[in-house]
matplotlib code that plots the C-alpha trace (Angstrom):
import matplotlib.pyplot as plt

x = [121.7, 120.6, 119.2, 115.6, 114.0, 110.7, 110.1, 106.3, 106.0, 103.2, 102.5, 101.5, 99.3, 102.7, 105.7, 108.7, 110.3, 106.9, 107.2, 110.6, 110.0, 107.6, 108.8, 112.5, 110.4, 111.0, 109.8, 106.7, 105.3, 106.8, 105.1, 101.8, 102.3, 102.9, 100.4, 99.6, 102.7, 104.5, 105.0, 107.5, 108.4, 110.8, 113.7, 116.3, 118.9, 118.3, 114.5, 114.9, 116.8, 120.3, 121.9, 118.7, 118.2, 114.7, 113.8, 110.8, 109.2, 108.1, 105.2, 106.1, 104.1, 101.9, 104.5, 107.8, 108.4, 111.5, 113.3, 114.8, 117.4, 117.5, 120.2, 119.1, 121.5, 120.9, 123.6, 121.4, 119.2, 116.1, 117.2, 116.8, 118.4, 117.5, 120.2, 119.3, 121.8, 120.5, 120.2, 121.6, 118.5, 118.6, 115.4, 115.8, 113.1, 113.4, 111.6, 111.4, 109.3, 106.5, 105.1, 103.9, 103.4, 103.9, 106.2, 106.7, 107.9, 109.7, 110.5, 113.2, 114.1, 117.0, 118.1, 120.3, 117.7, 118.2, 119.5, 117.6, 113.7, 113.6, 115.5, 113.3, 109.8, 111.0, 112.7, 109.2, 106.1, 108.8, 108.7, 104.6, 104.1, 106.7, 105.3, 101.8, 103.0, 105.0, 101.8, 99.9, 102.6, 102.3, 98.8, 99.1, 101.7, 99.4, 97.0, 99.5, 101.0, 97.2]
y = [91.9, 88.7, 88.3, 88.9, 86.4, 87.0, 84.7, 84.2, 82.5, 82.5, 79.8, 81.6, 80.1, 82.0, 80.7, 81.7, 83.6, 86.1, 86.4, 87.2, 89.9, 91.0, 91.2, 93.1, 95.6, 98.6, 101.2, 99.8, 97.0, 97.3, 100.2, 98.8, 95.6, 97.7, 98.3, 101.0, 100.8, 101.9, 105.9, 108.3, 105.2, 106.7, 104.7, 106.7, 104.0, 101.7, 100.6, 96.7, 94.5, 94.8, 98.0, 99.7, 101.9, 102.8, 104.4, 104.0, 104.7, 101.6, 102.3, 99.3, 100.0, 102.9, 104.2, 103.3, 104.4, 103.5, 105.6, 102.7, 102.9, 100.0, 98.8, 96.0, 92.9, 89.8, 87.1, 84.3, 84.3, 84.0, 86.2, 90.0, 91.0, 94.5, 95.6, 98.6, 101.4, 102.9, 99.8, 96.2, 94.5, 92.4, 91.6, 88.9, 87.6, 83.9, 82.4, 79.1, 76.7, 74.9, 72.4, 73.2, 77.2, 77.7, 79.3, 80.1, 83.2, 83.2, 86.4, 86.5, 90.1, 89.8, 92.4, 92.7, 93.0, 95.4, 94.0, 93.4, 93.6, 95.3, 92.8, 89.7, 92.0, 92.5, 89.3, 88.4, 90.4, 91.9, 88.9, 88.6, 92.2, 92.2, 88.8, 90.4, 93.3, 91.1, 88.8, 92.1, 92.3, 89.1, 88.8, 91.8, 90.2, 87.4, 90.0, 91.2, 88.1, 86.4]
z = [192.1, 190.1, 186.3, 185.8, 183.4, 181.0, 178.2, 176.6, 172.8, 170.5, 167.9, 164.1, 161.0, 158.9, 157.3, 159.9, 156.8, 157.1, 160.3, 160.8, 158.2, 159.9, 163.4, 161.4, 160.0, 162.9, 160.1, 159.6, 161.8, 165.2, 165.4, 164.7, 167.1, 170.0, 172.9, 174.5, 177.2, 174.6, 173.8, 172.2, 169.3, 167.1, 164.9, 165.1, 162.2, 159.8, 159.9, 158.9, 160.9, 162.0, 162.6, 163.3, 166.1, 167.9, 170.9, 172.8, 176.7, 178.5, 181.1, 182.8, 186.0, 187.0, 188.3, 186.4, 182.8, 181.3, 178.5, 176.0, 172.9, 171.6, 168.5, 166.9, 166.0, 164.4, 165.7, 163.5, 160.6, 163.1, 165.4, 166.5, 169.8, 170.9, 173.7, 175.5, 175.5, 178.9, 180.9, 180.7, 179.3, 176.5, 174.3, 171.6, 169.4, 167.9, 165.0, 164.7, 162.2, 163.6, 161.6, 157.9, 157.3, 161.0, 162.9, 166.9, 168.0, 171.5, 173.4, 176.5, 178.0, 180.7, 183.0, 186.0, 188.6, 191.8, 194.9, 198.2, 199.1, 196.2, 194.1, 195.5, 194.5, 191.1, 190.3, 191.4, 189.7, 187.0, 184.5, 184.9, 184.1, 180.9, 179.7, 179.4, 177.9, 175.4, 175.2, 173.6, 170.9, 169.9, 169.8, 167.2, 165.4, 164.2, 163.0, 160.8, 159.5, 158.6]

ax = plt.figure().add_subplot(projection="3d")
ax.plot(x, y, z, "-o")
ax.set_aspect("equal")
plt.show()
């Protein structure tokens, strides 16, 4: 078994404080940015930030669909990290300032991949098929934080 690695960023005409705000707000935006991969979205704690807890199905093939609870944690001031209680990835969301009244948003999800054939195709097509997927929510993100 060996980590599996997706990371895509997005660069945003918003000040990193609204788009941190944005991208903390489980209650209200998440559920907006989300494509539609993405079913059953309930928070379940909190709402904002750290300390909540949201569940969501991940149709992350035709064929796979994975049941996700995520708690949210916030180890820095422009970081969320979504650990999944019923599998060993790891989301986390950095905001960082990028130039004047800009920010860049990076996502990286890590998992421990399967071993095998199996481990070398998903290690493989894996990342591509999460980093679209996370390329749809941020391409939603900017139209909320115009």
């Amino acid at each position: 078994m060996g980590q599996v690695l997706a990371t895509t960023e997005r660069v945003y005409d918003a000040a990193p404080e609204r788009v941190y705000e944005a991208l903390a707000d489980y209650q209200v935006t998440r559920p907006k940015l989300l494509p539609a991969q993405y079913s059953e979205y309930e928070v379940r704690a909190g709402g904002n930030g750290a300390g909540t807890q949201v569940h969501w199905k991940l149709q992350a093939t035709e064929k796979r669909v994975r049941d996700c609870l995520f708690t949210v944690s916030a180890p820095k001031p422009d970081q969320l990290v979504e650990q999944d209680a019923n599998s060993s990835m790891v989301i986390t969301w950095t905001v960082a300032a990028a130039g004047e009244g800009r920010s860049k948003v990076t996502v990286s999800a890590t998992w421990q991949g399967a071993g095998g054939i199996g481990g070398f195709f998903e290690r493989t097509f894996a990342p591509k098929g999460l980093n679209r997927i996370h390329d749809q929510v941020l391409a939603n993100l900017a139209d909320e934080v115009r």
